[in-house]
Backbone bond lengths (Angstrom), bond angles and torsions (degrees), N, CA, C in turn:
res aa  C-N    CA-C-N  psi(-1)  N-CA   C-N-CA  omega(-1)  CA-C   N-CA-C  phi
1 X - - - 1.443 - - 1.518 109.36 -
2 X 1.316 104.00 164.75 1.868 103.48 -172.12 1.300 96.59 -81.03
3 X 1.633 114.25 168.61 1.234 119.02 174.11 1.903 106.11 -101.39
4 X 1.296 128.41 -8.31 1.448 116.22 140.87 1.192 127.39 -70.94
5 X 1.712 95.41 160.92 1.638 106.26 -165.80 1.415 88.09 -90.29
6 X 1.647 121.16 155.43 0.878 134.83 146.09 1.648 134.43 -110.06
7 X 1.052 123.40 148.11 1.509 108.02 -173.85 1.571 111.62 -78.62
8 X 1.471 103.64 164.60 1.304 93.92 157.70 1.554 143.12 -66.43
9 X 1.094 97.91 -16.47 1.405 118.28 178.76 1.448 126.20 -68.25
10 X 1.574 100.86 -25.26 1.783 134.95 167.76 1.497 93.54 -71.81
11 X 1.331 116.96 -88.35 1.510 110.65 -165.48 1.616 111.85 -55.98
12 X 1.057 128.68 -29.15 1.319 118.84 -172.53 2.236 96.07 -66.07
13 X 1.173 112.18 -50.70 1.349 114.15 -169.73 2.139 102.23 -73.56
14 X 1.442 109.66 -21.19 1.596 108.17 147.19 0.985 108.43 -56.12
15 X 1.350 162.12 -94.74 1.134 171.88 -40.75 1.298 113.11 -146.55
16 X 1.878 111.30 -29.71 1.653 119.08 174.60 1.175 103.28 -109.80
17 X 1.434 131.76 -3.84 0.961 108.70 177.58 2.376 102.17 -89.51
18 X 1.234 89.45 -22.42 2.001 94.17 -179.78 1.408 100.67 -65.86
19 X 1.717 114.98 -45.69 1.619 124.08 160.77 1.453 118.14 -18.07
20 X 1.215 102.98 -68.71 1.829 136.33 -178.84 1.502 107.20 -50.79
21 X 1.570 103.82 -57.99 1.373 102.37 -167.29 2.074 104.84 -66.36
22 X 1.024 100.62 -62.20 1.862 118.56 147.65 1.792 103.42 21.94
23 X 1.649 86.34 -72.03 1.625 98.13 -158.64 0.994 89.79 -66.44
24 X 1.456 131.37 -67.34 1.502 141.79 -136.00 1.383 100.49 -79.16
25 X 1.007 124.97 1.85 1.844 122.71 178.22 1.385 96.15 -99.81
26 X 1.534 101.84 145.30 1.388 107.37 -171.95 1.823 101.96 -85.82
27 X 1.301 102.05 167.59 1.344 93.08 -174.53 1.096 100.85 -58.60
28 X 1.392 143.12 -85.88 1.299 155.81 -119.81 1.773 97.44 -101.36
29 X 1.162 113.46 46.30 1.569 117.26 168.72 1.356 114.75 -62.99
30 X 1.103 127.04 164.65 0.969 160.67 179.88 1.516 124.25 -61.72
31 X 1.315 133.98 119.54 1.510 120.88 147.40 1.961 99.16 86.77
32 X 1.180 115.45 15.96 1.342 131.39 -164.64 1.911 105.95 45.90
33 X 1.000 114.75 59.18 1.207 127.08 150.04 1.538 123.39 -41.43
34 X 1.406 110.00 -81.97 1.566 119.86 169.96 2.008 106.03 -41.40
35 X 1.135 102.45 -90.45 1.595 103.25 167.08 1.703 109.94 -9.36
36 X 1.422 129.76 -47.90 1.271 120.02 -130.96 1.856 76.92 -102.70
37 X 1.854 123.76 -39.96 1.480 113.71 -169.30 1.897 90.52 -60.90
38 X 1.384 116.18 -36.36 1.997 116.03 -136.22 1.628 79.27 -70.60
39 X 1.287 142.70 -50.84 1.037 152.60 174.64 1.661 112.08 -44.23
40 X 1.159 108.16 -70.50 1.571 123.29 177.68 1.965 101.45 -38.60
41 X 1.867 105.23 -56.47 1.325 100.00 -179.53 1.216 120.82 -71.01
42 X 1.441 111.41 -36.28 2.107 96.94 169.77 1.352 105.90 -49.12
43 X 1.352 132.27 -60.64 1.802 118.25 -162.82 1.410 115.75 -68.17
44 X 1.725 104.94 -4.72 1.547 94.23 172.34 1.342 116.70 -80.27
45 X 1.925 90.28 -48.51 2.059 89.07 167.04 1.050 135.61 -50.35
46 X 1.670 112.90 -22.11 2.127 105.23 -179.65 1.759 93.21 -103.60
47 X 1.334 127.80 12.03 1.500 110.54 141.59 1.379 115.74 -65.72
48 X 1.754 103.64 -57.19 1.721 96.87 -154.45 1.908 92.91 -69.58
49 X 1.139 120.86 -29.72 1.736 108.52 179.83 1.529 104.44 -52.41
50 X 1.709 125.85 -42.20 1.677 117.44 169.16 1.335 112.20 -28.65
51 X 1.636 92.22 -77.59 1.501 115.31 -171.49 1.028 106.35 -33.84
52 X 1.673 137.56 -70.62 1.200 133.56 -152.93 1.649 105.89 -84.56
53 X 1.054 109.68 -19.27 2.071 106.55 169.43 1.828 91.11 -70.54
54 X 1.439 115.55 -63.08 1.396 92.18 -164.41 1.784 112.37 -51.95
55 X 1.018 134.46 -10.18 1.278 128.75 -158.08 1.566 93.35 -112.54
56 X 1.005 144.68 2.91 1.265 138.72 -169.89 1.444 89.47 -149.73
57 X 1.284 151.36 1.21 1.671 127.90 159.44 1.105 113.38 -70.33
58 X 1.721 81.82 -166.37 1.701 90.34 -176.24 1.524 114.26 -87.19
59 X 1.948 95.07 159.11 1.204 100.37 -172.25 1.556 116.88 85.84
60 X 1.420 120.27 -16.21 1.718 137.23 169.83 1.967 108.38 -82.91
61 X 1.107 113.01 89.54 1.555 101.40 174.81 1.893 112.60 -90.89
């Protein structure tokens, strides 16, 4: 992972754009394409779930 912070607001707009790419790939692409976004989008979703636990736990007012 990078050592800058990113906002949530970054990964959430990552996240539609891997979405985006998603659709528009044909199923049966090439070179594990599909595999490589479905993958790419799980580690984006258990970033922004970090992000948003660190910003909403405890001890966060």
């Amino acid at each position: 992972m990078s050592t800058t912070t990113r906002s949530i607001a970054t990964v959430q707009a990552e996240i539609e754009a891997v979405r985006r790419h998603l659709h528009e790939a044909p199923p049966h692409a090439g070179s594990g394409t599909r595999v490589a976004l479905e993958e790419r989008l799980r580690g984006l979703e258990r970033e922004l779930a970090r992000r948003r636990a660190a910003t909403t736990g405890p001890g966060v007012r």
